[in-house]
C-alpha positions as CSV (number, residue, x, y, z in Angstrom):
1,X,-12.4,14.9,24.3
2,X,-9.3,14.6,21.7
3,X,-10.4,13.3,18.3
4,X,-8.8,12.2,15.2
5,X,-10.7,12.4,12.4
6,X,-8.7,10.0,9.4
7,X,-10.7,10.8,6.4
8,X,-9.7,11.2,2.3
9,X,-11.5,14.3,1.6
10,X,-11.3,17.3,3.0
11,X,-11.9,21.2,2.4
12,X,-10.9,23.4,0.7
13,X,-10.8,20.9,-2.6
14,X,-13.2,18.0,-2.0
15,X,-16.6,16.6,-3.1
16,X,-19.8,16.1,-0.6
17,X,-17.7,13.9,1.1
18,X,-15.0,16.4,2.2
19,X,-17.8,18.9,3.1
20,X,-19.4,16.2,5.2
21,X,-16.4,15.8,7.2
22,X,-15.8,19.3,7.8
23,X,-19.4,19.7,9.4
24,X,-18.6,17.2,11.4
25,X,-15.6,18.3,12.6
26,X,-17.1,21.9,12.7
27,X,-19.9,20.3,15.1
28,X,-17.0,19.1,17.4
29,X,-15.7,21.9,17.7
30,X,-18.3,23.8,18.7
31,X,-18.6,21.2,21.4
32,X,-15.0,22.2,23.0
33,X,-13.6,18.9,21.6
34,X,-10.0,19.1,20.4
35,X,-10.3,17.9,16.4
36,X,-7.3,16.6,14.6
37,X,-7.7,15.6,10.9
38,X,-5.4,13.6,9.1
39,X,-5.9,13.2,5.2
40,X,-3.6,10.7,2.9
41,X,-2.6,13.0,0.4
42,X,-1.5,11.7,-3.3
43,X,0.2,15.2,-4.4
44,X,3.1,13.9,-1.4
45,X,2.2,16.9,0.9
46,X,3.0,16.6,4.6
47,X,2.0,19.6,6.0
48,X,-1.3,21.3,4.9
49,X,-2.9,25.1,5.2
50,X,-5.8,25.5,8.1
51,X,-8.9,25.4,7.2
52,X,-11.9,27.3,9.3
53,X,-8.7,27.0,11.8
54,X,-8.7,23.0,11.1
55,X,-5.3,21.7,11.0
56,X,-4.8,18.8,8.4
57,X,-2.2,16.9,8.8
58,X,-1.4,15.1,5.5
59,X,0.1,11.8,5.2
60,X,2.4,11.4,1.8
61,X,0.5,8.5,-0.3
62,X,2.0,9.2,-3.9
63,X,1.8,6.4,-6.3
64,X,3.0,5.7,-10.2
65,X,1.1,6.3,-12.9
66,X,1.0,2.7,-13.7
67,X,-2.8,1.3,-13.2
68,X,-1.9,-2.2,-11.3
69,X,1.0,-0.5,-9.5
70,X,-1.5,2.5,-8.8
71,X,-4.0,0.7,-6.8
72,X,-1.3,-1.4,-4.9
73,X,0.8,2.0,-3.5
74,X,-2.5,3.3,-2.7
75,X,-4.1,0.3,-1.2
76,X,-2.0,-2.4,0.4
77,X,1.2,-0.7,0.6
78,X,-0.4,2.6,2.3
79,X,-2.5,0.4,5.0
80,X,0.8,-0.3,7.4
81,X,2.4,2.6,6.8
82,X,-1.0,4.6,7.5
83,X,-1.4,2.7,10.8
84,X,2.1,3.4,11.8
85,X,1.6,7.4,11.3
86,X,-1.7,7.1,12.9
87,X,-0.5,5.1,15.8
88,X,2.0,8.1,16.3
89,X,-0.4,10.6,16.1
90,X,-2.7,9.2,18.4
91,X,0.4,9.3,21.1
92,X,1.5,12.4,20.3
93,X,-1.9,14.3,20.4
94,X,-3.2,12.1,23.1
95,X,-6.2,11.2,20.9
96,X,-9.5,9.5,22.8
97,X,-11.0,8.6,19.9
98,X,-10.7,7.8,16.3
99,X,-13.6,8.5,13.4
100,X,-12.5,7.0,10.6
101,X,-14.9,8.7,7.9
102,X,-15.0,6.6,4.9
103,X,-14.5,3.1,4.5
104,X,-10.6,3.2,3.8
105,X,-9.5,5.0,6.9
106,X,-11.3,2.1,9.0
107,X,-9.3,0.2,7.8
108,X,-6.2,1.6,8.4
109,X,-6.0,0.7,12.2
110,X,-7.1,-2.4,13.8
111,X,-8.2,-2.5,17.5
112,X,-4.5,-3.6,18.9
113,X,-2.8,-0.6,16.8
114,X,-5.8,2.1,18.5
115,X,-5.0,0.5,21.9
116,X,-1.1,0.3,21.5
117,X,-1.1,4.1,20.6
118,X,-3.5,5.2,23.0
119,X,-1.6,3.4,26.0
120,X,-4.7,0.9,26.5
121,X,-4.9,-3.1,27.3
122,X,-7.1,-3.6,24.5
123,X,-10.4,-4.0,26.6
């Protein structure tokens, strides 16, 4: 099975969450399932190093240092452009399923985007 993992925290710099995720990925793996992980990034970086021989691919969420501004180029105004990238991704890799591993990246894609990119009616 092809899955994306969309998650905020990642290794090699991350909390418990980040760990969490890898173990889960690394559990995939181990399964023979194809893992993609995809982590907003606020340092703008597109292309991340491997970790374990994880791939990550970042998505650029930068934002001002300005505290209203802040949460809204890292909340609302990340959601739709998220769900586009991840709508792409899913067509490109051929993704089966989605894990969204915090409460954020949940809500990034709705049901019609995961069905749209995945070539599905949305059943």
């Amino acid at each position: 099975m092809r899955i994306l993992i969309a998650t905020d925290a990642f290794p090699p710099v991350c909390g418990g969450s980040g760990w969490s995720t890898y173990e889960l990925a690394r559990g995939l793996r181990q399964r023979a399932h194809h893992v993609v992980i995809v982590q907003p990034r606020r340092d703008g970086a597109a292309a991340l190093p491997t970790y374990d021989g994880f791939a990550v691919l970042g998505f650029p969420a930068t934002a001002p240092p300005i505290p209203f501004v802040r949460n809204y180029f890292r909340n609302e105004r990340l959601y739709g452009r998220l769900a586009r990238f991840l709508e792409s991704t899913i067509a490109r890799e051929r993704i089966d399923i989605v894990h969204g591993q915090h409460l954020l990246p949940g809500q990034w894609l709705r049901r019609d985007q995961l069905d749209a990119g995945n070539g599905r009616s949305g059943q």
